[in-house]
N, C-alpha and C positions, 0 to 999 in steps of 0.2 A: 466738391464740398468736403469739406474737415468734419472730421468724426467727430463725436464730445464725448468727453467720461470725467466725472466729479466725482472723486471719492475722498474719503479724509475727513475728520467731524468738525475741521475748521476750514472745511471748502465753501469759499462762497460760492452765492446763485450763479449760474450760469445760464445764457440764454439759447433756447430750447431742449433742454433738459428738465424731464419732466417727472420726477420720483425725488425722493432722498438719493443723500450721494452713499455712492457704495462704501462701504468701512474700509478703514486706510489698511492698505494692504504689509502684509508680514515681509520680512529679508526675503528674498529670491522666489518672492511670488509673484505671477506674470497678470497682467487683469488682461481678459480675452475676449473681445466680444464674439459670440454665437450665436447666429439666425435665431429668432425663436419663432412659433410655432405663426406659418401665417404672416409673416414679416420678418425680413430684414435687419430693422433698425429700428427701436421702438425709442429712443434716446432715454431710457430710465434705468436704474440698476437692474432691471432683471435681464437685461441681455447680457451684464457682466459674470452676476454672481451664479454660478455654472453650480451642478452637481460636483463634478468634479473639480480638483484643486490641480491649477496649474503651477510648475515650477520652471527655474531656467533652465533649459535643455529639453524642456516636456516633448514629446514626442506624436504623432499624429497618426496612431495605423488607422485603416477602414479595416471591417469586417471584411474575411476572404473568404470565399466556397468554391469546392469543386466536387464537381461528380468523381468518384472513385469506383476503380475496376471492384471486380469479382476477386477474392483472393489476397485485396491490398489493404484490407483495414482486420485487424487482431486485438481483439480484446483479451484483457488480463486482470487479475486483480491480487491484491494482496490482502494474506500472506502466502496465497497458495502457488502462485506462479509468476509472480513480477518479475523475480530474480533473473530466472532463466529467458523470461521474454525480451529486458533490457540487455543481457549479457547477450544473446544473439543477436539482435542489432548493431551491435559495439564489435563485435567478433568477426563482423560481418564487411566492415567498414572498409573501403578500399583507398579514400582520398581523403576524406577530412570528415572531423566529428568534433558538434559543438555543442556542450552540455550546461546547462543553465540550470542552477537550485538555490535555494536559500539555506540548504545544509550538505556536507558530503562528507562520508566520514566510511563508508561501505566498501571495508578493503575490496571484498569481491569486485564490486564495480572501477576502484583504482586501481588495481593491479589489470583490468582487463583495458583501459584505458592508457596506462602506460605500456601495454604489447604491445596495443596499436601503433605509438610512438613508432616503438624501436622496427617493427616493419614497414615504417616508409609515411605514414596515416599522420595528415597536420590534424592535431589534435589540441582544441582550446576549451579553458573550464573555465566558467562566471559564476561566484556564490559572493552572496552579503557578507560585507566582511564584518557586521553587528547582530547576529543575530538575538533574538530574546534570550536573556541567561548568558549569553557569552558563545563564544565559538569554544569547542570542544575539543579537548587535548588530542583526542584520535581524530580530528577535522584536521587539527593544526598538523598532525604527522601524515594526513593524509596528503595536503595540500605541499607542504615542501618534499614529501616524498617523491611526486607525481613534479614536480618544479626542478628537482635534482635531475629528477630524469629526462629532462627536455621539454615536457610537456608545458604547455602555454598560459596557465593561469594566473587571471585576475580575479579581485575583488572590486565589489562597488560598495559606496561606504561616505564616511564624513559625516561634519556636525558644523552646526554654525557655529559652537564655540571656535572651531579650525578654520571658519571663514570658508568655509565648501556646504555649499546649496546639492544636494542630492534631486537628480532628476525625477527620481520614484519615489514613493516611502520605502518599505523594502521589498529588497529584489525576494519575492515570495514564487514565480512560475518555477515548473519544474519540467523540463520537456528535455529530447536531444534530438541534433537534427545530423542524419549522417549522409554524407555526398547528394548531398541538395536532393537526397531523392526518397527518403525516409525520418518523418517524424514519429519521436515517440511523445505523449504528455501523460501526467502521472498527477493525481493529487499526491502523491507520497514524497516525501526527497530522498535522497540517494544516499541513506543512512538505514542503519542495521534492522533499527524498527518496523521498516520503511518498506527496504526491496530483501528480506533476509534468508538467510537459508534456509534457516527453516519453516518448513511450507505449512504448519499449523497454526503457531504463535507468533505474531506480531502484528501490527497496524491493520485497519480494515481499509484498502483503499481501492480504488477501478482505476486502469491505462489503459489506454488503447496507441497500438503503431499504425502509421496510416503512410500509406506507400503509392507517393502521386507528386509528381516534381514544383504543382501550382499551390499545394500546402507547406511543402518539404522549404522552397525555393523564399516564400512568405517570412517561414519562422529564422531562415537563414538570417535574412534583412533585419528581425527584432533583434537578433542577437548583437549583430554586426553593430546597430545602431546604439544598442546599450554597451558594451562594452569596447567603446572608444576610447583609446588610451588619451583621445585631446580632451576628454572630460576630467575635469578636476573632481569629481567624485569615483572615477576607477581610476587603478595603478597595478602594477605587477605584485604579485605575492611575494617574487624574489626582494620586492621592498619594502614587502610591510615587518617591520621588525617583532612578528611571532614569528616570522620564517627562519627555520633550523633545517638546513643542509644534509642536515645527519642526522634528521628524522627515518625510517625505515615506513612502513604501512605496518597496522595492527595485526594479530595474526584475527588468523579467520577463524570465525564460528566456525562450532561442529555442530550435525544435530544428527540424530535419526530419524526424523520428523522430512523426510523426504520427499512427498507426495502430498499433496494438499486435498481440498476437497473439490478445485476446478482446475482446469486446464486450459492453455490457451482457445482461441477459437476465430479463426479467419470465418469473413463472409462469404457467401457462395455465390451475391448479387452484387449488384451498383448500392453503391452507398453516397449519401450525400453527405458532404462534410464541411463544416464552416466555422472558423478560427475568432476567436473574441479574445482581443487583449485589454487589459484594464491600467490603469482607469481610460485608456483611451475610446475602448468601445459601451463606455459610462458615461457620455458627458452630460447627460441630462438625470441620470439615476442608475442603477442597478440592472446591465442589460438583463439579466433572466427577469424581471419583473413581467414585461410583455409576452415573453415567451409562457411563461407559469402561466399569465390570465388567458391565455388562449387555449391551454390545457383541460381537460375533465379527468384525465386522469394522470393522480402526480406522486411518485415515490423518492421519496430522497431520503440521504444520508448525511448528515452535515457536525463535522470536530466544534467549530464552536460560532455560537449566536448569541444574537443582543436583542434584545424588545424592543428598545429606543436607541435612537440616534443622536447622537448631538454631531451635527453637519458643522462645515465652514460657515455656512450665511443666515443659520436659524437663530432666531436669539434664545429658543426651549428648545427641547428636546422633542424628536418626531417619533413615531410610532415606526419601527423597522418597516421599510416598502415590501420587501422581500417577506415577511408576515401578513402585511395588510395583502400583499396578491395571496395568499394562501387561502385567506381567509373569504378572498373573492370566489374563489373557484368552493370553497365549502356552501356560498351562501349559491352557486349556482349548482347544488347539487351534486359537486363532484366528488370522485372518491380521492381521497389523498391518505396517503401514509408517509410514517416518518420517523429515523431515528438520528438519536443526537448524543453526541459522547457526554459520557460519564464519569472522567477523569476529577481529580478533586478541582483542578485547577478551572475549570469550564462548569461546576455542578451549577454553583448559582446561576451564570449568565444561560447556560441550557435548560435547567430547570422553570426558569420565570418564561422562556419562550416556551417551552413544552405545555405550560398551563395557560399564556395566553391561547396559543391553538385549539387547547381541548375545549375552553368555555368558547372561542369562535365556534365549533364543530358542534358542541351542545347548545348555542344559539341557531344554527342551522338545524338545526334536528339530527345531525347524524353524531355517530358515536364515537368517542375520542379514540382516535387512533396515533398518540404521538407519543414515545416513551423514551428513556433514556437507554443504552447501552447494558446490558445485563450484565454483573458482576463474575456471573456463571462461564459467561462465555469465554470462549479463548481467543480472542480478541482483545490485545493488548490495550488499544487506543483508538477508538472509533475515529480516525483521522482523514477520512474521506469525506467530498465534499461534492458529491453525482449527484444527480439528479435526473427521474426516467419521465417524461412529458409524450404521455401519448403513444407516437410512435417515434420520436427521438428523446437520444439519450447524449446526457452532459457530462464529460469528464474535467472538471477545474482544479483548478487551487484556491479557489475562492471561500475563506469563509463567510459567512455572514454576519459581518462587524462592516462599519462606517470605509474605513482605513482599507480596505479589502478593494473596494468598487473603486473610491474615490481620489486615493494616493499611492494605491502598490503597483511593481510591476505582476499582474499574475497572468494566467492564459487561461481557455477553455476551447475545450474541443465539442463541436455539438455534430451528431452524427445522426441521421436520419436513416435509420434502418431497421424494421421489425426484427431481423435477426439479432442485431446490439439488445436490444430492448430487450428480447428475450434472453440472451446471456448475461446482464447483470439485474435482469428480475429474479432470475434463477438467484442469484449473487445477495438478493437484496432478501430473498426469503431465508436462506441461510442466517441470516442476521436476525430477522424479524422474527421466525418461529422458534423458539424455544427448545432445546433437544434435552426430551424429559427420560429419552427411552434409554434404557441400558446395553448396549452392547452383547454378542453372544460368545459367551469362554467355550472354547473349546480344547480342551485339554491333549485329546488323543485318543487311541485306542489303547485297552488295558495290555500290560508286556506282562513274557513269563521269562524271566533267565533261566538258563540250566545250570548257572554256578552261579556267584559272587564277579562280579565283573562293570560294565558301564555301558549303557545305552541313553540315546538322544533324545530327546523327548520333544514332540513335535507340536503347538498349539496355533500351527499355522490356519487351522480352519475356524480360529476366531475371526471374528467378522461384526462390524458397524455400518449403522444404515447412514451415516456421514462418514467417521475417520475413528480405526483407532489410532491412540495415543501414545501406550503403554502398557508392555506386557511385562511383567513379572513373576517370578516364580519360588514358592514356598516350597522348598526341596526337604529341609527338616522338622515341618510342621510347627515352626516356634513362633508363628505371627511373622514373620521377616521375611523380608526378599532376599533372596540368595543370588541371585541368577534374574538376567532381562532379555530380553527379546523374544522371537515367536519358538528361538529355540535354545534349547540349554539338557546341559547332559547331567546324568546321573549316575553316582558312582556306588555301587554295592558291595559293600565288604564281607558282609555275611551274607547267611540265609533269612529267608523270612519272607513278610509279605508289608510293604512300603506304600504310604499314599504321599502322593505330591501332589500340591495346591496350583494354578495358575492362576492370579489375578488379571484383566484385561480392564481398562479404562480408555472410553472415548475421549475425545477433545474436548467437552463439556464439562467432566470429571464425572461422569454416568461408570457404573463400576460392574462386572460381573465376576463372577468362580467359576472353576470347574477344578475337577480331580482327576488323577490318573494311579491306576494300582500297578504296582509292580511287583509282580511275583517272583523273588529268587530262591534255585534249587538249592540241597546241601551244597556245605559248604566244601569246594574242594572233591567235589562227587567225581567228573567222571574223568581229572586229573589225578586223583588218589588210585582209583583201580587202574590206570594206565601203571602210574607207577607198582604197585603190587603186584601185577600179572608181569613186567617184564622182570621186575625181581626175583620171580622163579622160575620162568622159563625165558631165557636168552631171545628165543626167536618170537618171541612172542611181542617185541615192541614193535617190529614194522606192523603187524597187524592192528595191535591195538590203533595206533595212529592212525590208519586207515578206516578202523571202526569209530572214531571220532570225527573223521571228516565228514563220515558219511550222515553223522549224529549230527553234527552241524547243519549238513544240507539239508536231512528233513527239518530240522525245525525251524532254518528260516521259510522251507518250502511252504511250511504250518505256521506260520508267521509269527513267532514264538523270538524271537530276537531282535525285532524292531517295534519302533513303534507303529506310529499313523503313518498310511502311504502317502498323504496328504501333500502335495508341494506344497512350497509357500508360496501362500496366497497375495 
């Protein structure tokens, strides 16, 4: 039997076709029929016009799970330790590493990229060669640096003015998959903001690596499949003419901002783990939508949302599904929280979701629990896109806009394990609670010098109940910083009695003082009577000096010459 499909608004009747015809379809869009629910073949437009938008090349993954050991899945997040989670993976690499983003500009992570190269490691990189705003000067020097050097980078890209049909909208997943036997996925890309050195300030995002050859082996396959050099929308970066030869990589951030507020964390059990690429594993809507209604309890974190949709096949605009399941699970009861970036560029479209939510929660009777990202925070760009369901936990790139579900490529990792769920609740409350407290200065203990001289001054036993930030030090009382860190020395020229200030500031900009008094002896005290006593009597200097060591050693013994014993902390 011959299939039927009528589309086009100057299609005639056809016989057994039984709707309006489907709308004439766009350049290099595929019309697909899909079982729908309950049948087969209903012969009308609705088994055409799909949630999802097909193009040529579109691609077909199923959703993949596999049980994963004890030990093989690591959770991360940024800014406090991505860095270092991605660069061991990559460090680690013995045969081939394949990295997939929509931006990459993070010398740290090219430079450890191009090791791999040069010892022996097939190493290929895939980023959108359009991103929003343009690709970036440090992209572009990252990308022919890492080309110069052997490494294997494409972009994917094109426009129908070029006469090139793009299989995705844009390539938005961020994942790396190393010797088929380690995947990492990241809401973040592989840029400064993203994965950065420094572990206090930058992007808020969750990754997790997961280490099982049935996941690892899967994301292989998406790669391989998207960046196909027989696809007229990839080509080599050696030929896209931004490519400069004699580009170098950017230098690297400094920071002292070393330690964040979490650290990695393997599981200690079986975790269940299951792969969702888009739009492929969307073709009817939004996979989390089923997942969220099945929920009662739902936390997330999401860069940017929309209220409404305007789809491929509606002729209005729909209510976001991803909102309407929110709002399911409020009207059954359930607790849900939620934060949404606060950048200029996302206020409005975060904003209007933020308050449809709360009048849903204030219709259900419960209390609005959905805010914007706090200005306060050190948190760059609320850029994450998790979501904690129960007792599993989402790590995507998904945000929540139409183009997200419906035409990108992106990925999500869903991980079923109380332990996840508790490591990025921990993650989510850091976000959500507010840090009103101020931090504790700790200056030192008071010093006595016995002359004009310089000692260390120690404020290592400052201490926050998240992260300090920033120590500083008022050495001449003028309102100013002189001197940073937990240590900084002080120089006494005369005698006298000296107070010095330390300022300490959390992450949040929460601020405390403390003082420390330093007492110095005359000036010249008990280097003057050395020299006077051996100027009249000859033999009298080996003793003196001897009577100074010994002055020495009581008063460090009396602890008169240093400051706080304190290590640093």
């Amino acid at each position: 039997t011959a299939d039927v499909v009528v589309f086009g608004s100057a299609a005639p009747p056809a016989s057994g076709w039984y709707s309006d015809p489907v709308p004439a379809l766009r350049t290099g869009e595929v019309a697909l029929r899909l079982p729908s629910e309950g049948s087969l073949d209903t012969d009308t437009a609705d088994d055409w016009t799909h949630f999802r938008e097909f193009r040529y090349g579109y691609s077909d993954h199923a959703v993949v799970s596999s049980d994963v050991s004890a030990g093989c899945v690591t959770s991360f997040t940024s800014p406090d330790c991505s860095l270092e989670s991605v660069l061991e993976v990559l460090s680690g690499a013995e045969h081939a590493i394949m990295l997939c983003s929509y931006e990459l500009s993070s010398s740290s992570v090219c430079r450890c990229l191009s090791d791999a190269f040069v010892r022996g490691v097939d190493v290929r990189v895939l980023v959108d060669a359009l991103p929003v705003g343009g690709m970036s000067l440090a992209e572009v020097s990252c990308l022919s640096s890492m080309a110069s050097d052997g490494v294997d980078v494409r972009v994917l890209g094109g426009d129908l003015e070029d006469g090139v049909v793009r299989h995705v909208g844009a390539l938005h997943a961020k994942y790396i998959v190393v010797d088929d036997e380690i995947m990492v996925a990241l809401s973040e890309n592989f840029v400064e903001d993203g994965v950065p050195v420094d572990r206090l300030f930058g992007n808020r995002g969750w990754g997790v690596s997961v280490k099982d050859p049935v996941i690892a082996s899967f994301m292989s396959s998406v790669f391989d499949d998207d960046s196909r050099l027989d696809r007229p929308d990839v080509w080599p970066w050696l030929e896209d003419p931004r490519c400069d030869l004699d580009a170098t990589l950017p230098g690297e951030v400094q920071s002292q901002h070393l330690v964040g507020m979490m650290e990695p964390r393997a599981n200690s059990a079986t975790a269940s783990v299951s792969v969702h690429i888009s739009p492929d594993a969307s073709a009817e809507g939004p996979f989390i939508v089923p997942l969220i209604s099945a929920a009662h309890n739902v936390k997330f974190e999401q860069f940017q949302a929309e209220s409404v949709w305007s789809t491929r096949w509606s002729d209005e605009p729909v209510l976001n599904p991803i909102v309407d399941a929110i709002g399911g699970v409020l009207r059954e009861g359930g607790d849900v929280q939620g934060i949404f970036d606060g950048s200029w560029y996302n206020i409005d479209g975060n904003t209007a979701v933020v308050s449809s939510l709360s009048a849903m929660a204030l219709e259900s009777g419960a209390a609005p629990s959905f805010t914007l990202m706090p200005e306060e925070s050190p948190i760059t760009i609320m850029h994450n896109k998790g979501l904690i369901l129960d007792e599993s936990t989402i790590i995507s790139s998904n945000n929540w806009v139409y183009a997200s579900f419906a035409k990108n490529r992106e990925m999500a990792v869903e991980v079923r394990s109380d332990e996840v769920v508790s490591y990025f609740s921990f993650a989510f409350g850091l976000d959500w609670t507010l840090d009103t407290r101020a931090p504790v200065a700790d200056a030192g203990d008071d010093v006595v010098l016995a002359g004009p001289g310089e000692v260390v001054l120690d404020a290592s036993g400052s201490w926050d109940d998240r992260a300090v930030a920033d120590v500083s030090w008022d050495i001449d009382c003028d309102g100013r910083a002189d001197a940073s860190g937990f240590l900084a020395t002080f120089v006494a020229e005369a005698s006298g009695t000296y107070e010095v200030w330390v300022e300490v500031e959390d992450a949040w900009g929460n601020t405390a003082k403390d003082s420390v008094t330093v007492t110095v002896g005359p000036s010249g005290g008990m280097d003057e009577r050395v020299e006077t006593i051996a100027s009249r009597i000859p033999w009298a200097l080996p003793a003196a000096l001897s009577a100074l060591v010994v002055s020495i050693a009581v008063a460090r013994k009396l602890n008169l010459l240093r400051g706080s014993s304190r290590g640093k902390g």
